[in-house]
C-alpha positions as a printed Julia matrix, in Angstrom:
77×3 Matrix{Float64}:
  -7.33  64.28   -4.07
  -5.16  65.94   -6.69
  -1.83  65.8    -4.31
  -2.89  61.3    -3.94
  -2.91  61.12   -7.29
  -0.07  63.04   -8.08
   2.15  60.96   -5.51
   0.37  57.72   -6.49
   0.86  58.26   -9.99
   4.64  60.12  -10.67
   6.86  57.3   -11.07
   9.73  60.5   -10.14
   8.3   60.57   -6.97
   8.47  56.82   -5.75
   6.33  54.13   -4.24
   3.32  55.11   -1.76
   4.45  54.59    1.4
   2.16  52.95    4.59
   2.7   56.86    5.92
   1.51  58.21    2.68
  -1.33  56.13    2.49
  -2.28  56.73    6.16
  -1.95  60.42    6.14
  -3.81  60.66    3.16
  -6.7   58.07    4.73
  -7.01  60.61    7.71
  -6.97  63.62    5.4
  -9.75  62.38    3.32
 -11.91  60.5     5.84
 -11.55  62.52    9.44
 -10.23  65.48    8.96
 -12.83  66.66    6.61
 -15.78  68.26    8.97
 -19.3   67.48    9.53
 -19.93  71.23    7.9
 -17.53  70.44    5.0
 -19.09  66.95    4.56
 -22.54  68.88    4.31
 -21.46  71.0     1.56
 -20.23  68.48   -0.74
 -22.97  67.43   -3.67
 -24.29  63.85   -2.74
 -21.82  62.53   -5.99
 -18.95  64.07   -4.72
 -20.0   62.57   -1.29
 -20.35  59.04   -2.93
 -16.93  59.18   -4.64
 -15.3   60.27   -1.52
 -16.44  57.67    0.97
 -15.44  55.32   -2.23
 -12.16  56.65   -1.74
 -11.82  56.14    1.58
 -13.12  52.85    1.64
 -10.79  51.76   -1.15
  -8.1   52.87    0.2
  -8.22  52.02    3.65
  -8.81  48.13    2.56
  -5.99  48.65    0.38
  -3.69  49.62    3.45
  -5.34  46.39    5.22
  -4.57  44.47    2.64
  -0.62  45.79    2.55
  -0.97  45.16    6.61
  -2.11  41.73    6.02
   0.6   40.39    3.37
   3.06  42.3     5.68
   1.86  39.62    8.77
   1.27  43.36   10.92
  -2.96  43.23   10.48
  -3.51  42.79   14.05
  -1.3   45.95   14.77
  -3.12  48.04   12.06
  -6.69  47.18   13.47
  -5.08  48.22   16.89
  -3.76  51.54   15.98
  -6.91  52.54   13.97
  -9.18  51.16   16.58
């Protein structure tokens, strides 16, 4: 979380990129394993999946504007 809002947040470091946003999606929401998942406090549980769900309609919504939604819902699918 710290290194998203760092990158999201420097204006030294530049505009998210689609990559950005994607890696960090996967880091957040699959990588993360059923054990770790476990051990996280139900609040810190709730703000994650927040997180992930904000962000991944935030990359649909980039995929939709950019007229590509069909091949985002095909490469996450």
């Amino acid at each position: 979380m710290k290194d998203f809002i760092k990158c999201a947040t420097d204006p030294n470091l530049g505009d998210l990129t689609y990559s950005e946003a994607r890696q960090f999606l996967s880091n957040a929401g699959e990588r993360l394993s059923t054990v770790e998942q476990m051990k996280l406090p139900p609040k810190a549980k709730r703000y994650l999946f927040q997180f992930v769900s904000s962000l991944n309609d935030a990359i649909r919504d980039v995929a939709q504007d950019a007229r590509v939604l069909d091949n985002y819902r095909n490469a996450v699918d």
